[in-house]
HTML snippet that shows the backbone in 3Dmol.js (N, CA, C, O; Angstrom):
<script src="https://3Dmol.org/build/3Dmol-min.js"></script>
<div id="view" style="width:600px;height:400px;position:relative"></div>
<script>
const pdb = `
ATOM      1  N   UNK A   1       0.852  -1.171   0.000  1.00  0.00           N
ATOM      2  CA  UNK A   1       0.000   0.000   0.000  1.00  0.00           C
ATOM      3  C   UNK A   1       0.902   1.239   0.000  1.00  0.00           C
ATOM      4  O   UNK A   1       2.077   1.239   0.367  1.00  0.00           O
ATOM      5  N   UNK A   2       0.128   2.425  -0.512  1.00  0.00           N
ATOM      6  CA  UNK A   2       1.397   3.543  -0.616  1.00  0.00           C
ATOM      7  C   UNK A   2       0.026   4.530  -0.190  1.00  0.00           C
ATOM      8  O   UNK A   2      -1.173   4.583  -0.466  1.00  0.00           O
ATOM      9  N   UNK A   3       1.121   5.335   0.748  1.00  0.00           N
ATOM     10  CA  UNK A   3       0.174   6.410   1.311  1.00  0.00           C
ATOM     11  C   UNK A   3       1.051   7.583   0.869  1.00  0.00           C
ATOM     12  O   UNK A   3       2.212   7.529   0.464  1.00  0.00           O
ATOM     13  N   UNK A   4       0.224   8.709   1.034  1.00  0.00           N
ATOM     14  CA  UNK A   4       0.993  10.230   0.631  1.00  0.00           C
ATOM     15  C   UNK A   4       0.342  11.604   0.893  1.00  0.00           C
ATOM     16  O   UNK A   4      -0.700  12.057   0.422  1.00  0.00           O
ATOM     17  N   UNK A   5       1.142  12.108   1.691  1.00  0.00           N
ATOM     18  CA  UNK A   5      -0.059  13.379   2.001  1.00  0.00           C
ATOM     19  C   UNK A   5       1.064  14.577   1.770  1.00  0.00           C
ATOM     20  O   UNK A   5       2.270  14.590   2.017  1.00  0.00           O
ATOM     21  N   UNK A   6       0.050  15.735   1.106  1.00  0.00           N
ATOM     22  CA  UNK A   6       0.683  17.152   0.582  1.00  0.00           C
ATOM     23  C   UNK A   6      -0.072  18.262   1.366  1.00  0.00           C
ATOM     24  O   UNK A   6      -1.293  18.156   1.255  1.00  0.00           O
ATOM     25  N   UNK A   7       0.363  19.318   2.144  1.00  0.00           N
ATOM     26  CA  UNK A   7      -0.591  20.614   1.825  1.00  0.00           C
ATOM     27  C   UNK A   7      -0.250  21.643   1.240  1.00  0.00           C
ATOM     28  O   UNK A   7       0.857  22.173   1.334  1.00  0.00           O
ATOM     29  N   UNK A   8      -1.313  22.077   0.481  1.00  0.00           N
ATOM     30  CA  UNK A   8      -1.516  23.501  -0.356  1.00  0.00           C
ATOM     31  C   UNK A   8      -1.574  24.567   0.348  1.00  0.00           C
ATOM     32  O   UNK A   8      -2.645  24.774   0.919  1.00  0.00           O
ATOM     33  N   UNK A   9      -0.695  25.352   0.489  1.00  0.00           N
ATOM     34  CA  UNK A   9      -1.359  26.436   0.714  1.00  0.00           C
ATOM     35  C   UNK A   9      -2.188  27.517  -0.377  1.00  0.00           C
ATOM     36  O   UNK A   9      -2.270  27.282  -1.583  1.00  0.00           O
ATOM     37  N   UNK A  10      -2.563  28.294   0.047  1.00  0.00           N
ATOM     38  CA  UNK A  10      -4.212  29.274  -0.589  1.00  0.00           C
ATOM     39  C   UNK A  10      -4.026  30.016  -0.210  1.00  0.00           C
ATOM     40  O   UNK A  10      -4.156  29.728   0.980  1.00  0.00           O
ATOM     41  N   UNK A  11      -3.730  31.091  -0.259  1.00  0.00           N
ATOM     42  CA  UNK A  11      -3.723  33.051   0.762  1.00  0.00           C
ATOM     43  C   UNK A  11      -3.444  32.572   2.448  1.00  0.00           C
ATOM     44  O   UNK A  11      -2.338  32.441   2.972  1.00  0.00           O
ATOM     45  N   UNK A  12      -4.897  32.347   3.152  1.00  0.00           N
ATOM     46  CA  UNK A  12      -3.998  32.363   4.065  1.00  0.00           C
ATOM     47  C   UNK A  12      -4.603  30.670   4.538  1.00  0.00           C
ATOM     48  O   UNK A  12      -3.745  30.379   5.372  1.00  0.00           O
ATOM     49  N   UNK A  13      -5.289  29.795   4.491  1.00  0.00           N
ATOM     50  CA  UNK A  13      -5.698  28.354   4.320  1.00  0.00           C
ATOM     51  C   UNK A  13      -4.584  27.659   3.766  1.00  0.00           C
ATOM     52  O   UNK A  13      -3.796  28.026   2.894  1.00  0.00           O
ATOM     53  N   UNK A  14      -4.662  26.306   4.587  1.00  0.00           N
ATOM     54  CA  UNK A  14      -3.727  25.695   4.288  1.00  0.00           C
ATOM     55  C   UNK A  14      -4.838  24.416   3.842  1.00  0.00           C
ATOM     56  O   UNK A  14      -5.598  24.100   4.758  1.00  0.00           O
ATOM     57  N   UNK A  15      -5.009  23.657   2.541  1.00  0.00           N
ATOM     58  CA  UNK A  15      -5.347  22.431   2.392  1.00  0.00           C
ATOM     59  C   UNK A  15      -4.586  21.236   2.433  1.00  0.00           C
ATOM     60  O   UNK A  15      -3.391  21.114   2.163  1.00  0.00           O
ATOM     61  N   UNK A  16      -5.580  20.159   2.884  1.00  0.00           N
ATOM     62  CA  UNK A  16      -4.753  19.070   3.354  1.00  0.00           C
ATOM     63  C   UNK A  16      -5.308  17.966   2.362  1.00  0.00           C
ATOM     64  O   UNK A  16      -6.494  17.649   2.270  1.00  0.00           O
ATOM     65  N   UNK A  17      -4.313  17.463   1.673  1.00  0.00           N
ATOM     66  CA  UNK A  17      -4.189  16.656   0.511  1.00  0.00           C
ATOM     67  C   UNK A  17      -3.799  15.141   0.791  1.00  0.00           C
ATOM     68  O   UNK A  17      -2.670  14.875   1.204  1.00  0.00           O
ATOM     69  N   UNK A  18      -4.848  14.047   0.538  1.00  0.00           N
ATOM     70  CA  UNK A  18      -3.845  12.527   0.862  1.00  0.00           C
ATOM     71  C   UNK A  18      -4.376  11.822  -0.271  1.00  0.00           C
ATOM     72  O   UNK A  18      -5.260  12.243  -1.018  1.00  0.00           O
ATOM     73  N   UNK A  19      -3.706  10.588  -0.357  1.00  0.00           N
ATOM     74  CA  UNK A  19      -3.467   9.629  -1.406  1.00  0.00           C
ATOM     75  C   UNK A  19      -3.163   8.364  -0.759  1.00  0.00           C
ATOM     76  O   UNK A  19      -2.352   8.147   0.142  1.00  0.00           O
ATOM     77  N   UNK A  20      -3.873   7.636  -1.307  1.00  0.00           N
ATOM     78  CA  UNK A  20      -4.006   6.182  -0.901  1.00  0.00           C
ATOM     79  C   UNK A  20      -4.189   5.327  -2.112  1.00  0.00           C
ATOM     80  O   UNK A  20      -5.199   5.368  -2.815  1.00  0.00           O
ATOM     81  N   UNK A  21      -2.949   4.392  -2.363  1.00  0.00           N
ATOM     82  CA  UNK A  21      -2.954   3.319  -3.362  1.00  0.00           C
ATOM     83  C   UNK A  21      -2.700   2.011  -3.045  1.00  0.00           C
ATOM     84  O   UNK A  21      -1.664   1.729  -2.443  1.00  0.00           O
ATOM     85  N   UNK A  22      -3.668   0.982  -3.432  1.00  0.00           N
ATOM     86  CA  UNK A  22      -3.621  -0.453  -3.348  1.00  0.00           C
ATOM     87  C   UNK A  22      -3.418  -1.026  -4.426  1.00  0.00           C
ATOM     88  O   UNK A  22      -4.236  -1.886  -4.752  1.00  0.00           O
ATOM     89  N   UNK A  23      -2.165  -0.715  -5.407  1.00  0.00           N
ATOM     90  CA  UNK A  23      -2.106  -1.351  -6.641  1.00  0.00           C
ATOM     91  C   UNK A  23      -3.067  -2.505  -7.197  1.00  0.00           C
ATOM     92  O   UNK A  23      -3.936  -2.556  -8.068  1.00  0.00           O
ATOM     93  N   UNK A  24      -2.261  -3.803  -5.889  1.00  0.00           N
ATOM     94  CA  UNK A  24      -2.629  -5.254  -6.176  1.00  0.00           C
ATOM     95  C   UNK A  24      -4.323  -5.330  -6.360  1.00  0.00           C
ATOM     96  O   UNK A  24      -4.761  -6.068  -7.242  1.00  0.00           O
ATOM     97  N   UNK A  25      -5.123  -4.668  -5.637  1.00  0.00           N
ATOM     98  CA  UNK A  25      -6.036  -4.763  -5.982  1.00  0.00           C
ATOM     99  C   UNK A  25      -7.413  -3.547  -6.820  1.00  0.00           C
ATOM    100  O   UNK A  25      -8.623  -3.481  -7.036  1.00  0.00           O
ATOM    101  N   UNK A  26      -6.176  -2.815  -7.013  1.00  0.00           N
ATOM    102  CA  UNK A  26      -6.846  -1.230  -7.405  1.00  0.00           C
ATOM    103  C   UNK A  26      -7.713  -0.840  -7.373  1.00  0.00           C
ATOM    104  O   UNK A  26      -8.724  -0.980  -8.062  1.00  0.00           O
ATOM    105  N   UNK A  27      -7.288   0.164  -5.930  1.00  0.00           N
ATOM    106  CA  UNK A  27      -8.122   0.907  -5.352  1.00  0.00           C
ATOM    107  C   UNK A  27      -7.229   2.214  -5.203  1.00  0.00           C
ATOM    108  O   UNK A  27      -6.076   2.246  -4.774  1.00  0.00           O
ATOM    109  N   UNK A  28      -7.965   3.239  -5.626  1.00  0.00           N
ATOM    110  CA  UNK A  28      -7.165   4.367  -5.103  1.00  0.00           C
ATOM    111  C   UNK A  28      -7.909   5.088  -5.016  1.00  0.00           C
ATOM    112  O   UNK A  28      -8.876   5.100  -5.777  1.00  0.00           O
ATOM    113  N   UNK A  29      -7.686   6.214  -3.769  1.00  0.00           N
ATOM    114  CA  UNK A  29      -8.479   7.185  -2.812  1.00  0.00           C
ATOM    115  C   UNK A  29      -8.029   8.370  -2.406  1.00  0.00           C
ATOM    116  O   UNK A  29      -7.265   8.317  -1.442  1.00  0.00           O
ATOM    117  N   UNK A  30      -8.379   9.928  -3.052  1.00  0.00           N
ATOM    118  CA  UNK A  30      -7.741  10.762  -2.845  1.00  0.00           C
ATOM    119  C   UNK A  30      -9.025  11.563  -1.356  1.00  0.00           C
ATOM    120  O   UNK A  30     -10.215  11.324  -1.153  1.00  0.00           O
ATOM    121  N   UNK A  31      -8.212  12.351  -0.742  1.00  0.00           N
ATOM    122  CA  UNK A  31      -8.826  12.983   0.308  1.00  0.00           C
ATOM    123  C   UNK A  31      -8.410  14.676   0.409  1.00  0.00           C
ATOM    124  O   UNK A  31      -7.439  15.111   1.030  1.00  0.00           O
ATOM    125  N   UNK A  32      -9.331  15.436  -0.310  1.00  0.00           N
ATOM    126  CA  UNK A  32      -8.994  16.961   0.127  1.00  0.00           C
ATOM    127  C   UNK A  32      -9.764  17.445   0.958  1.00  0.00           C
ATOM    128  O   UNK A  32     -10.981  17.583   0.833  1.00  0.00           O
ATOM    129  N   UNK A  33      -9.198  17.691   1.726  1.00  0.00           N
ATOM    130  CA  UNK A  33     -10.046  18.565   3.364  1.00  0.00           C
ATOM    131  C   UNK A  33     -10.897  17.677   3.928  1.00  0.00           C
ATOM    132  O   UNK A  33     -11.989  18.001   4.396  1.00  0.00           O
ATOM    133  N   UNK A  34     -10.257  16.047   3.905  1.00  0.00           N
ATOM    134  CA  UNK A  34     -11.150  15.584   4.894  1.00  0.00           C
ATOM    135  C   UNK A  34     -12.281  14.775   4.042  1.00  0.00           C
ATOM    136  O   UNK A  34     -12.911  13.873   4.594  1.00  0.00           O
ATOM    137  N   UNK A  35     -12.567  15.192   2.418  1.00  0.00           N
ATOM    138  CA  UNK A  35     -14.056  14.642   1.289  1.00  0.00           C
ATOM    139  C   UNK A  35     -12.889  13.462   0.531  1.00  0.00           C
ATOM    140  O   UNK A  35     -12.153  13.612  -0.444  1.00  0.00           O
ATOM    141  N   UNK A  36     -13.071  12.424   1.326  1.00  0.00           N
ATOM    142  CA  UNK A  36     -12.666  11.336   0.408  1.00  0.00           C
ATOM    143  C   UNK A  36     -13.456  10.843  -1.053  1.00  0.00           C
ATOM    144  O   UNK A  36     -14.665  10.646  -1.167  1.00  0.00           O
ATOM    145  N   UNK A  37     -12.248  10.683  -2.302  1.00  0.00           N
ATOM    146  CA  UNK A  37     -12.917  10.502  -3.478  1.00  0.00           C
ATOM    147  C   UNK A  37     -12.129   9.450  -3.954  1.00  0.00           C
ATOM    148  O   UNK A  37     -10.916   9.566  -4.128  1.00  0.00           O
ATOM    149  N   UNK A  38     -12.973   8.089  -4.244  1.00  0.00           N
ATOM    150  CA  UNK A  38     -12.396   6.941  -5.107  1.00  0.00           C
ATOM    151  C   UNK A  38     -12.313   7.330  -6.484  1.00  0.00           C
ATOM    152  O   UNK A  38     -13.101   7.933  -7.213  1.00  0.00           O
ATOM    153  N   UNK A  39     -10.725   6.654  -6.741  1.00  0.00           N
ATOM    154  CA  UNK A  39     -10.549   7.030  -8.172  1.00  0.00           C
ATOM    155  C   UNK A  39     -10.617   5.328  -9.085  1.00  0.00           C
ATOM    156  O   UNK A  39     -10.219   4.218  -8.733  1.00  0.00           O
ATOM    157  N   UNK A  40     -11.236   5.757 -10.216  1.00  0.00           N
ATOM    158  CA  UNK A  40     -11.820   4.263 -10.813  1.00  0.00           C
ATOM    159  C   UNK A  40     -10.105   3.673 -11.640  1.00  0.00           C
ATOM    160  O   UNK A  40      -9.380   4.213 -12.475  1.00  0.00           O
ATOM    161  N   UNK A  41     -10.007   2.275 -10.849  1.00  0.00           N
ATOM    162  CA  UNK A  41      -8.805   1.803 -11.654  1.00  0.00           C
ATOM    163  C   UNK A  41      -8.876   0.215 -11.763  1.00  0.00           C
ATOM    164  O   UNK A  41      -9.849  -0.329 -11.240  1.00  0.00           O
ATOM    165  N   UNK A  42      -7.920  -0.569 -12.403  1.00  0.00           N
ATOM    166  CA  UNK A  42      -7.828  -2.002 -12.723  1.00  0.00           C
ATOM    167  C   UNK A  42      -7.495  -2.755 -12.016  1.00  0.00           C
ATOM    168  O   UNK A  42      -7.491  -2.111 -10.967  1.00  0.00           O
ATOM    169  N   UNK A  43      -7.063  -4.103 -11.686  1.00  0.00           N
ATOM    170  CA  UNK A  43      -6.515  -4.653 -10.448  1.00  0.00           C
ATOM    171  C   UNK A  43      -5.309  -4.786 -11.162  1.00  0.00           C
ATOM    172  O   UNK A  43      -5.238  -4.890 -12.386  1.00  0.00           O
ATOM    173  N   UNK A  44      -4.453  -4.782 -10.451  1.00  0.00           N
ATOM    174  CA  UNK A  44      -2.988  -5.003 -11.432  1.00  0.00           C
ATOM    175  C   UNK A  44      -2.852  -4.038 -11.970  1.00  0.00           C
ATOM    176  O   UNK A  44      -2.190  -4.082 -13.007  1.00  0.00           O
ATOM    177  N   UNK A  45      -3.315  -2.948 -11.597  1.00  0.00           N
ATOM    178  CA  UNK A  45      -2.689  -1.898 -12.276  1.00  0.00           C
ATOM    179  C   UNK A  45      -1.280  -0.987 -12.287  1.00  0.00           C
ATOM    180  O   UNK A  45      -1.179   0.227 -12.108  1.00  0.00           O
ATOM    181  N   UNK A  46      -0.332  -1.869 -12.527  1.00  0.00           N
ATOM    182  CA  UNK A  46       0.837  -1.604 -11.759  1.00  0.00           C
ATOM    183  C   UNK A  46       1.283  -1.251 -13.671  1.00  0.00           C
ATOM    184  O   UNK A  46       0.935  -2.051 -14.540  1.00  0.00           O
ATOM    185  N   UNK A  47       2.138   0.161 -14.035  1.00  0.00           N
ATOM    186  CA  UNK A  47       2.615   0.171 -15.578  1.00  0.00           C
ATOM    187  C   UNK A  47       1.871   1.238 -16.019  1.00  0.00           C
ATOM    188  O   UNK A  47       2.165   1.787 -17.082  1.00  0.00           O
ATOM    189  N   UNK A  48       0.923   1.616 -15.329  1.00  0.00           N
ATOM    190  CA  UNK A  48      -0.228   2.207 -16.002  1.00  0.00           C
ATOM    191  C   UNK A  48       0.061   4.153 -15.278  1.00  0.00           C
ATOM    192  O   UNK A  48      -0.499   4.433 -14.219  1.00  0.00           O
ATOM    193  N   UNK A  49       0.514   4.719 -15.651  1.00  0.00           N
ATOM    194  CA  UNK A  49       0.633   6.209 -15.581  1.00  0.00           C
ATOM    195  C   UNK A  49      -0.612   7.000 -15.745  1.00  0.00           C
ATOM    196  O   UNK A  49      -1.157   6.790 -16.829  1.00  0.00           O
ATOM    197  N   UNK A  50      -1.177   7.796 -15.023  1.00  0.00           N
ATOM    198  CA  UNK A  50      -2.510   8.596 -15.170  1.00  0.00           C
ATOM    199  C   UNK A  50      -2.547  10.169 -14.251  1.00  0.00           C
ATOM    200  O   UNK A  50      -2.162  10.350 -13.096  1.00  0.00           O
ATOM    201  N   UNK A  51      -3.016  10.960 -15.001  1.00  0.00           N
ATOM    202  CA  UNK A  51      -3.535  12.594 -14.523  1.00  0.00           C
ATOM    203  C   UNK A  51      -4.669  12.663 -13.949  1.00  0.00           C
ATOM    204  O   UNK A  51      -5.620  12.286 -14.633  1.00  0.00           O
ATOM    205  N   UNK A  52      -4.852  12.973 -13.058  1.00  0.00           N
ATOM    206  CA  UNK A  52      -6.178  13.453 -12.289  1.00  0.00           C
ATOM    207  C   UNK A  52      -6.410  14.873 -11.773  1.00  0.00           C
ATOM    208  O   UNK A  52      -6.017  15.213 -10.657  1.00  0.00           O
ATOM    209  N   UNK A  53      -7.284  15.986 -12.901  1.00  0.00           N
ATOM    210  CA  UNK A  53      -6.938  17.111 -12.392  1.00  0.00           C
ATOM    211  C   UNK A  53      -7.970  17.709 -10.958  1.00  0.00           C
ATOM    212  O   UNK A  53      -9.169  17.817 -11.216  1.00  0.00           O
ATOM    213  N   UNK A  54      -7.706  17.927 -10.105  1.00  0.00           N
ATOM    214  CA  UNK A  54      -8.846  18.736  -9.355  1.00  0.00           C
ATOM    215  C   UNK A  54      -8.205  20.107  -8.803  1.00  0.00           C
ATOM    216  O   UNK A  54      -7.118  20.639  -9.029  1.00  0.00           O
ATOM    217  N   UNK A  55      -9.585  20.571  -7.780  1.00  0.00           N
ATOM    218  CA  UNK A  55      -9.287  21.718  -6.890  1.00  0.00           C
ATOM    219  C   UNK A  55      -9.026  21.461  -5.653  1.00  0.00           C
ATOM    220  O   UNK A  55      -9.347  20.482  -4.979  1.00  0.00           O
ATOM    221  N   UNK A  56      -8.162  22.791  -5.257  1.00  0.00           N
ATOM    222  CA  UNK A  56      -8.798  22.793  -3.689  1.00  0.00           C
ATOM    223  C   UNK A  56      -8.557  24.480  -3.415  1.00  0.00           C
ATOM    224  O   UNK A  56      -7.683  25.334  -3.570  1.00  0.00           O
ATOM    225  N   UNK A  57      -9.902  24.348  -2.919  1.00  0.00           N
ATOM    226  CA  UNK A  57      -9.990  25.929  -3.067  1.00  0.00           C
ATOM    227  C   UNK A  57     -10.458  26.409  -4.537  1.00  0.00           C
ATOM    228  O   UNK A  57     -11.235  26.033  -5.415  1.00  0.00           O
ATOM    229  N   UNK A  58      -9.335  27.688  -4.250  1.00  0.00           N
ATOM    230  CA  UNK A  58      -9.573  28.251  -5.709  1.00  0.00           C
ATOM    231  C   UNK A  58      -8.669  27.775  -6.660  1.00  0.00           C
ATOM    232  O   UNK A  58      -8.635  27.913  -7.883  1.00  0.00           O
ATOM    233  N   UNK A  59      -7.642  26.944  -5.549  1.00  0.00           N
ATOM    234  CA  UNK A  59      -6.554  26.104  -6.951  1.00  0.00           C
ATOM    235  C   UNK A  59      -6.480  25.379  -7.851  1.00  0.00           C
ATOM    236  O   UNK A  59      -6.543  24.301  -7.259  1.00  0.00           O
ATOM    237  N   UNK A  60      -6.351  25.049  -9.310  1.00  0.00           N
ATOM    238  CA  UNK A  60      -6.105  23.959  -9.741  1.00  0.00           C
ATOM    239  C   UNK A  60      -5.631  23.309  -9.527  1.00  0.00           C
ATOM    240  O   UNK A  60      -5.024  23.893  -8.629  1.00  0.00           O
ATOM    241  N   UNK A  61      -5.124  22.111  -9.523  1.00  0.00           N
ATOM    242  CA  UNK A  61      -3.969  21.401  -9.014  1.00  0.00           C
ATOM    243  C   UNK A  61      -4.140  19.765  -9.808  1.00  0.00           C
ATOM    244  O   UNK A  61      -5.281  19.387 -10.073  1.00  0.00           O
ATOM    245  N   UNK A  62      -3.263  19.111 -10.055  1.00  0.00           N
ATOM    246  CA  UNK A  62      -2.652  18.082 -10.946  1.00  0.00           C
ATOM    247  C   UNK A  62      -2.503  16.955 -10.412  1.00  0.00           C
ATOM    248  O   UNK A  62      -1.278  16.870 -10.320  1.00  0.00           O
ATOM    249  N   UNK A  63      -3.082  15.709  -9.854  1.00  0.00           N
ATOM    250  CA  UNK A  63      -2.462  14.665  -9.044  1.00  0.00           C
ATOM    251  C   UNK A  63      -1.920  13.398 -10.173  1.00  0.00           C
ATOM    252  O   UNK A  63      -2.597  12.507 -10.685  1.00  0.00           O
ATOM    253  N   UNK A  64      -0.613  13.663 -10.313  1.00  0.00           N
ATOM    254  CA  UNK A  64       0.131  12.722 -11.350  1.00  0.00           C
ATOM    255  C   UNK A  64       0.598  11.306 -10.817  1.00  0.00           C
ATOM    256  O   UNK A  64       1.616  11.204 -10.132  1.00  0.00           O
ATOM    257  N   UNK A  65      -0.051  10.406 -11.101  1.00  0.00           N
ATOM    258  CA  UNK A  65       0.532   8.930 -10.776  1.00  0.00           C
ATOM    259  C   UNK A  65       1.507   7.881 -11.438  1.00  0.00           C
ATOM    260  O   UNK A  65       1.099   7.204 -12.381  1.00  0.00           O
ATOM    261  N   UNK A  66       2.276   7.795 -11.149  1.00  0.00           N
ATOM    262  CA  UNK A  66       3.051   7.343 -12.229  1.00  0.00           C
ATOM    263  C   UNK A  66       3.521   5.972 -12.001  1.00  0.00           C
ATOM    264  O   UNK A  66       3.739   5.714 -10.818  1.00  0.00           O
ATOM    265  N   UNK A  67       3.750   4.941 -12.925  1.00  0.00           N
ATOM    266  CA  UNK A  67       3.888   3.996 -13.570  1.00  0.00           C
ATOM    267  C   UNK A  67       3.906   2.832 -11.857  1.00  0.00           C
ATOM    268  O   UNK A  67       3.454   1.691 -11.960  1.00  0.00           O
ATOM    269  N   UNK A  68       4.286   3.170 -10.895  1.00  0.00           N
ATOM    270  CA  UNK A  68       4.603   2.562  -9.951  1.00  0.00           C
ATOM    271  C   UNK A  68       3.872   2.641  -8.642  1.00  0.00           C
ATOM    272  O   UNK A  68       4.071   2.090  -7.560  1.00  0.00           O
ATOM    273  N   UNK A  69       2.651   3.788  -9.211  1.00  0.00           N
ATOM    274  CA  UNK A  69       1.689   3.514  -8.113  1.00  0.00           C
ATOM    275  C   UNK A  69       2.079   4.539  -7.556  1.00  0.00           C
ATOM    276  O   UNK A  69       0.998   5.112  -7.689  1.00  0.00           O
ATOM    277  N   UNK A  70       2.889   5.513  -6.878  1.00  0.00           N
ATOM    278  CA  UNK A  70       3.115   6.736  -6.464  1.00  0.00           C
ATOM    279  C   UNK A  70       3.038   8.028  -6.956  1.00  0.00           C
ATOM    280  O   UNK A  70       3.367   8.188  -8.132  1.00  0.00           O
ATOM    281  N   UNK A  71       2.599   9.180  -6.177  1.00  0.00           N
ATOM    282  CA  UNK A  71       1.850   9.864  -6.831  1.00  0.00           C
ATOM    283  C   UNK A  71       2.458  11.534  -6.740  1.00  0.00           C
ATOM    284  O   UNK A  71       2.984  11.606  -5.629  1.00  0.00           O
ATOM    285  N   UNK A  72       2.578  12.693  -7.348  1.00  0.00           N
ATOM    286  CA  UNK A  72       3.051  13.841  -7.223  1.00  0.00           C
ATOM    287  C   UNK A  72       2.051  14.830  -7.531  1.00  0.00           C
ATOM    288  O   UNK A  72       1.481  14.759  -8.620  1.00  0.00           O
ATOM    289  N   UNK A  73       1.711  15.913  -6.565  1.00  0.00           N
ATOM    290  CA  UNK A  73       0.248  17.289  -7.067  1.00  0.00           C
ATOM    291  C   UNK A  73       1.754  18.050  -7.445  1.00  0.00           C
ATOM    292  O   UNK A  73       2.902  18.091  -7.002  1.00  0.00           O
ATOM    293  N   UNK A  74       1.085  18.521  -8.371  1.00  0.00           N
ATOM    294  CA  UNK A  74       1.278  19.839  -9.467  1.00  0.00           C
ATOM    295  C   UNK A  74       0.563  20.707  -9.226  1.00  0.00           C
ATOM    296  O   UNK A  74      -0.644  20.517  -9.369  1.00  0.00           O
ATOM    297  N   UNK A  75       1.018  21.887  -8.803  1.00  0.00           N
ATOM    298  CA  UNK A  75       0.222  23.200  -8.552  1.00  0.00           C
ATOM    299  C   UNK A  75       0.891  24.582  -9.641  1.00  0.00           C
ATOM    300  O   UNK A  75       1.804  25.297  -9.228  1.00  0.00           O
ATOM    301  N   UNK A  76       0.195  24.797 -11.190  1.00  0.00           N
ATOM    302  CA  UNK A  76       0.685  25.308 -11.700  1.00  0.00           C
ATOM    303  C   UNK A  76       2.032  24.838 -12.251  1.00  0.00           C
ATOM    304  O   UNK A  76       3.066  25.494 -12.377  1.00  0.00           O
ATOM    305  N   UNK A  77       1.763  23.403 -12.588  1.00  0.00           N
ATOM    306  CA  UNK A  77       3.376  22.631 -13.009  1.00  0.00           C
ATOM    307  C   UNK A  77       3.995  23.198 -12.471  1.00  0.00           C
ATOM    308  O   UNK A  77       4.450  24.195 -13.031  1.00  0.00           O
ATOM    309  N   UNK A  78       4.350  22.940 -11.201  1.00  0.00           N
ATOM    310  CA  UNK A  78       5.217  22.970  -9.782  1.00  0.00           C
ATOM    311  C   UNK A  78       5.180  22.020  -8.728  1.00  0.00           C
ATOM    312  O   UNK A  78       4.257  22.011  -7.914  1.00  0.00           O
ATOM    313  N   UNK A  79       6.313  21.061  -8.687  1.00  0.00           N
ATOM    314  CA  UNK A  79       5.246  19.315  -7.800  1.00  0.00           C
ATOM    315  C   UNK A  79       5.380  20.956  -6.307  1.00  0.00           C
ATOM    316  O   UNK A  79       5.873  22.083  -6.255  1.00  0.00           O
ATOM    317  N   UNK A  80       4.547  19.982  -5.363  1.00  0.00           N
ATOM    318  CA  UNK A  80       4.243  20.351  -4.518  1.00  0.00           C
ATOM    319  C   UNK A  80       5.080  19.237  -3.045  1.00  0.00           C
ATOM    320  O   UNK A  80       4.795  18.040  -3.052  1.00  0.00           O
ATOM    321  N   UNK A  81       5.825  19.655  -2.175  1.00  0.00           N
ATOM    322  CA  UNK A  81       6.526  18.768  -1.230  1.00  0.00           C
ATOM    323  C   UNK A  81       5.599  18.017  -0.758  1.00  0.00           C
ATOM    324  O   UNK A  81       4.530  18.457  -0.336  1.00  0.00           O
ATOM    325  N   UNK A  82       6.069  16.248  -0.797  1.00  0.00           N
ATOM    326  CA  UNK A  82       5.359  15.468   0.050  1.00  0.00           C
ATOM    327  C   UNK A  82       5.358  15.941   1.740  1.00  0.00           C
ATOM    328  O   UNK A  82       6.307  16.579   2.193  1.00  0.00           O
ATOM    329  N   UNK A  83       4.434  15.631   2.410  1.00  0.00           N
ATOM    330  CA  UNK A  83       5.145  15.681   3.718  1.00  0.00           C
ATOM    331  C   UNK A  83       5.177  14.330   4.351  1.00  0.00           C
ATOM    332  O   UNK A  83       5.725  14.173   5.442  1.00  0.00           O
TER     333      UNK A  83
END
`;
const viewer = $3Dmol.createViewer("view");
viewer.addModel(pdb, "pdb");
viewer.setStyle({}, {cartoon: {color: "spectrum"}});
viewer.zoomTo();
viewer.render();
</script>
């Protein structure tokens, strides 16, 4: 399982960003501010690279997964520090 959490900051709000991946059986679950959202994937989806754009706030922001199941937000193509 691979976990991952980011926050955004916004003016003066700070959002709190997580990520949850179960390759072997694919499931993956993003959480902004607490509103968990399943993201639709394959079992075995291990190879498979994908973009998921959302908000938080007034931000755009980019959640890039890449080939290995781990994941990087883009804020304005800028990754954003895991914490």
């Amino acid at each position: 399982m691979i976990r991952q959490h980011w926050n955004i900051a916004e003016d003066e709000v700070t959002h709190d960003v997580s990520y949850t991946c179960r390759p072997m059986i694919g499931k993956m679950t993003v959480s902004i501010d607490g509103e968990e959202f399943t993201l639709k994937s394959k079992f075995l989806f291990i190879g498979l690279a994908r973009r998921e754009a959302f908000r938080v706030g007034d931000t755009q922001a980019l959640l890039a997964v890449g080939k290995s199941g781990r994941a990087q937000v883009l804020v304005k193509g800028k990754p954003i520090e895991e914490n």
